[in-house]
C-alpha distance (Angstrom), angle and dihedral (degrees) to the residues before:
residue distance angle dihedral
X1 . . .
X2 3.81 . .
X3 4.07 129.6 .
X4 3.98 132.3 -163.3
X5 4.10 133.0 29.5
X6 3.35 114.2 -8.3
X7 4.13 144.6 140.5
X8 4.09 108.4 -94.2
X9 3.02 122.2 -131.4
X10 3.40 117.8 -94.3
X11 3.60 133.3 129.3
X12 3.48 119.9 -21.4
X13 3.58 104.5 -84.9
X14 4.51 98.5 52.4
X15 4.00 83.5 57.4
X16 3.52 97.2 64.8
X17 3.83 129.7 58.8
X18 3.69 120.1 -119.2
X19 4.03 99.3 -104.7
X20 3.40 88.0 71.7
X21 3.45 102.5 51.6
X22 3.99 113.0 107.9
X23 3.65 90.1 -142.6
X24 4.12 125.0 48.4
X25 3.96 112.5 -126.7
X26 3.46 125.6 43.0
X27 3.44 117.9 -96.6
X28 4.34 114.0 -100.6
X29 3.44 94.7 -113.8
X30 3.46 104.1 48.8
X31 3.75 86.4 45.7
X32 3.78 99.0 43.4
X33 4.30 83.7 55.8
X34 3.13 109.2 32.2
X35 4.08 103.9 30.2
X36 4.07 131.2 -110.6
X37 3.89 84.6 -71.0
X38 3.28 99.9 45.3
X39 4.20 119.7 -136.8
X40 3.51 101.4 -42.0
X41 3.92 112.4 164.5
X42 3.22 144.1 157.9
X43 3.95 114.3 -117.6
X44 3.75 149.8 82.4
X45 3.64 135.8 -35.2
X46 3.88 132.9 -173.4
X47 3.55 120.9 -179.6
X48 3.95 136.1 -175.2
X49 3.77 144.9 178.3
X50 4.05 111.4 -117.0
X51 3.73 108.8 -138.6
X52 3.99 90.8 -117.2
X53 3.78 81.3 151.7
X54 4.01 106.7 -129.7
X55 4.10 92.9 1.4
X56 3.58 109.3 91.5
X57 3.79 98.8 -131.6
X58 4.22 121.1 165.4
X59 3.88 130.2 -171.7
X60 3.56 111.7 -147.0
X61 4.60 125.5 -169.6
X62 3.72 121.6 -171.0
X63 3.51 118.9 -173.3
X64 3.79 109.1 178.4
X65 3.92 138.9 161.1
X66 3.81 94.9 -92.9
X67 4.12 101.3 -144.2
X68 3.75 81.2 125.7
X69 3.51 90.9 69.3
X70 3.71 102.4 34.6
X71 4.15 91.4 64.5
X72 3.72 86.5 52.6
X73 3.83 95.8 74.2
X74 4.00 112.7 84.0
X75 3.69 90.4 -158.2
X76 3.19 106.6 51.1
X77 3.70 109.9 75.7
X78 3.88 95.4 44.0
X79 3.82 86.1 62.8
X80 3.00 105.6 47.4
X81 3.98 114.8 48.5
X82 3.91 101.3 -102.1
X83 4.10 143.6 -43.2
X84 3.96 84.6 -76.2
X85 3.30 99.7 56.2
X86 4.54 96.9 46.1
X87 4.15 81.6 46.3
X88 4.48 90.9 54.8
X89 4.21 83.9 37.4
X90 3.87 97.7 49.4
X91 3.46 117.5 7.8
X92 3.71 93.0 114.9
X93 4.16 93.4 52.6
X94 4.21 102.2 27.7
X95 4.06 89.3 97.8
X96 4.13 117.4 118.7
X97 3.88 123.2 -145.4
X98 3.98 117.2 -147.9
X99 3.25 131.8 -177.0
X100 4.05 138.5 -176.1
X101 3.58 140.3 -165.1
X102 4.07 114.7 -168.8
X103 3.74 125.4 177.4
X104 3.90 124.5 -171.4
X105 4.05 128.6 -171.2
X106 3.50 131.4 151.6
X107 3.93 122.8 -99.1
X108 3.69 101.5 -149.4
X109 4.02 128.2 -38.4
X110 3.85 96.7 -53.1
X111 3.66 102.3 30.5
X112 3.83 153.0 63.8
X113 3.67 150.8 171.6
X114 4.04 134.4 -140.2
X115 3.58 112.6 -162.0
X116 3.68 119.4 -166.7
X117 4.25 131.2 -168.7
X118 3.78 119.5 -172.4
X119 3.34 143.8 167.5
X120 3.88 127.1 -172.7
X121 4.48 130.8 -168.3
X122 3.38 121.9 -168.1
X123 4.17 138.0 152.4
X124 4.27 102.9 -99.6
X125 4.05 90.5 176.9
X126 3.41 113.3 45.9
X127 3.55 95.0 -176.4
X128 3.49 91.9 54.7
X129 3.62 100.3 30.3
X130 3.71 91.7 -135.8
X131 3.52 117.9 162.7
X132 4.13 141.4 -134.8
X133 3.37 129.1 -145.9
X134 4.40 116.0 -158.4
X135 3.80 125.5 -170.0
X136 3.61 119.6 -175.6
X137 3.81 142.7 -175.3
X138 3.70 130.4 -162.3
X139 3.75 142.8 -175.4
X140 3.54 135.6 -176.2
X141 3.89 114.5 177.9
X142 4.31 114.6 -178.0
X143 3.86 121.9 -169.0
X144 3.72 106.6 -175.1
X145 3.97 115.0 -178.4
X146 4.16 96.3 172.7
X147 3.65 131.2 -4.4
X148 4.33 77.4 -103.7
X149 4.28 91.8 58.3
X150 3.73 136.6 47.0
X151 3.20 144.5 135.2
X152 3.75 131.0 -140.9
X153 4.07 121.1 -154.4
X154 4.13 114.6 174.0
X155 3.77 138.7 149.8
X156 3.88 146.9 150.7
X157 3.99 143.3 -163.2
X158 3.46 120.1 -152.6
X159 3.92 120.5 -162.8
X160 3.65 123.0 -153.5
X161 3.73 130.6 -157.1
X162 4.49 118.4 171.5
X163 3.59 137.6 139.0
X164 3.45 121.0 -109.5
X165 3.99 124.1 -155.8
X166 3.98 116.1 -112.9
X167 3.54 114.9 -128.7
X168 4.15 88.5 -130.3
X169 4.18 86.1 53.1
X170 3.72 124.6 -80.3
X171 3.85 136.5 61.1
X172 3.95 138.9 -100.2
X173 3.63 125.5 -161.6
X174 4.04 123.3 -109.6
X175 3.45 125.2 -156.7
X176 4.22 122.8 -174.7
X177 3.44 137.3 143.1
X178 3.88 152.7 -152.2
X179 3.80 150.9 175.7
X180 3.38 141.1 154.8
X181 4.40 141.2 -150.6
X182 3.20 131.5 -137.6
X183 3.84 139.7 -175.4
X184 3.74 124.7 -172.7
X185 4.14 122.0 178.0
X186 4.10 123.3 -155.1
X187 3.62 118.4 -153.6
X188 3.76 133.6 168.1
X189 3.62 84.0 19.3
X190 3.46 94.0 -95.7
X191 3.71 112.1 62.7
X192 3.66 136.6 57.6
X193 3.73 140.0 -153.9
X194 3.96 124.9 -159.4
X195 3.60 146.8 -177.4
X196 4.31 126.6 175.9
X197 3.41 128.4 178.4
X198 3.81 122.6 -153.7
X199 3.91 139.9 -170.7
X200 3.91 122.7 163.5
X201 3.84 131.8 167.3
X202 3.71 111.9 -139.8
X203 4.67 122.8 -94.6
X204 3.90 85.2 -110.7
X205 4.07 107.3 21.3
X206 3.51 134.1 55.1
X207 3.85 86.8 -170.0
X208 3.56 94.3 53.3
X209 4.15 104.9 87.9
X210 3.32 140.7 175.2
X211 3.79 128.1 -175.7
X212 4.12 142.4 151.3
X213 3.83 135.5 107.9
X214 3.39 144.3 -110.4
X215 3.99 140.0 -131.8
X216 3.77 132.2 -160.5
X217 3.76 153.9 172.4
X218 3.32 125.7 -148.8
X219 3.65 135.5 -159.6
X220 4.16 126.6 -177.3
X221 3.98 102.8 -179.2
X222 4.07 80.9 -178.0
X223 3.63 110.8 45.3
X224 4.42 106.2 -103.6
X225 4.00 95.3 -27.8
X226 3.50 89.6 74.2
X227 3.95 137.7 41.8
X228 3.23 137.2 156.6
X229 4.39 111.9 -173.7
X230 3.77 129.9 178.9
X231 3.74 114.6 -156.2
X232 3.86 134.7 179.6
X233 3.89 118.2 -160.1
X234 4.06 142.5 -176.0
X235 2.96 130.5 -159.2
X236 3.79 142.4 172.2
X237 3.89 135.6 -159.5
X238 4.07 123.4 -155.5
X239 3.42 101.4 -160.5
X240 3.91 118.8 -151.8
X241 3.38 92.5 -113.7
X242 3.76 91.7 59.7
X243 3.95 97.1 -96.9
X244 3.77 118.4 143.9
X245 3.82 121.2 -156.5
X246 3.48 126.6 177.0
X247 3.42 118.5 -159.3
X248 4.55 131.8 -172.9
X249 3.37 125.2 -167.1
């Protein structure tokens, strides 16, 4: 059981800070769902080991205060007068509930894979006190030969379903969806090489896209307390109005 600020969890990628990440920017879909910060809240945890006998399986349930969430809809605050006004409206009924189920086994004698199912409902329009629903699955699969080579393959999709107020009154539901890949090799124990591959639809368009990849290097002169990565990305943006940017970084 754990109390105060922390990163949910969701996914794979929100549950761990971005240090110790093997690549450098988050990927789009995680950021395009869960905001450049990803869901970091301040709440209450409570975790516990599933007797899955010799799988290592644990249930995880986050309730937390859910402001996080609230700033992430764009609509929101132009409907509805100003932050001060949603916070007097909803402060009693803005929290978010999350919950994760992760299982780990070994593969063969020098791997294993964590797999990961969550799902995450929260209030995106305060004003309207509409609601989102998230689904997400993760993978993270680890062949390690030495303690010199491994490689690193993980990934997730998250699905998104919410209601979205009509300008005329009312709501319709959205649906859209994103994930991304990503593979990243260690050799001569001290450098890394990486490649990820994203594509995410937008929470409230299915016409708003954004897609690219990304490749790294990676260098830790002092085992993990230390790293120092270099990483080119590019990525482009279909707007719903049919406008194309491409954008490297």
């Amino acid at each position: 059981l754990r109390m105060g600020k922390y990163l949910v969890e969701f996914g794979k990628i929100n549950t761990v800070h971005p240090h110790a990440w093997s690549f450098v920017s988050r990927p789009a879909s995680i950021e395009r769902f869960l905001g450049e910060e990803g869901v970091n809240d301040i709440g209450v945890s409570a975790s516990i080991l599933l007797p899955t006998g010799g799988l290592y399986t644990r249930l995880n349930v986050d309730l937390f205060d859910g402001a996080t969430l609230n700033s992430l809809d764009p609509l929101s605050g132009s409907t509805s007068g100003g932050v001060g006004l949603v916070d007097t409206l909803t402060s009693a009924t803005r929290y978010g509930i999350a919950s994760r189920v992760t299982s780990f086994f070994p593969v063969g004698e020098s791997s294993d894979l964590e797999l990961g199912v969550s799902g995450m409902t929260g209030i995106h329009d305060p004003y309207h006190e509409l609601r989102f629903w998230y689904g997400n699955v993760d993978f993270k699969y680890k062949w390690k030969r030495d303690s010199y080579t491994s490689w690193t393959i993980q990934g997730e999709g998250l699905f998104n379903r919410r209601d979205v107020a009509r300008v005329a009154g009312g709501s319709e539901p959205i649906s859209t969806f994103g994930a991304y890949v990503s593979a990243d090799h260690q050799f001569q124990k001290v450098y890394s090489a990486g490649v990820r591959v994203d594509w995410s639809e937008a929470p409230y368009a299915s016409d708003d896209r954004a897609y690219g990849g990304a490749v790294w290097m990676g260098y830790y002169p002092v085992e993990e307390t230390l790293a120092l990565r270099f990483q080119l990305q590019h990525m482009i943006t279909e707007a719903p109005t049919g406008g194309r940017t491409a954008v490297n970084t």
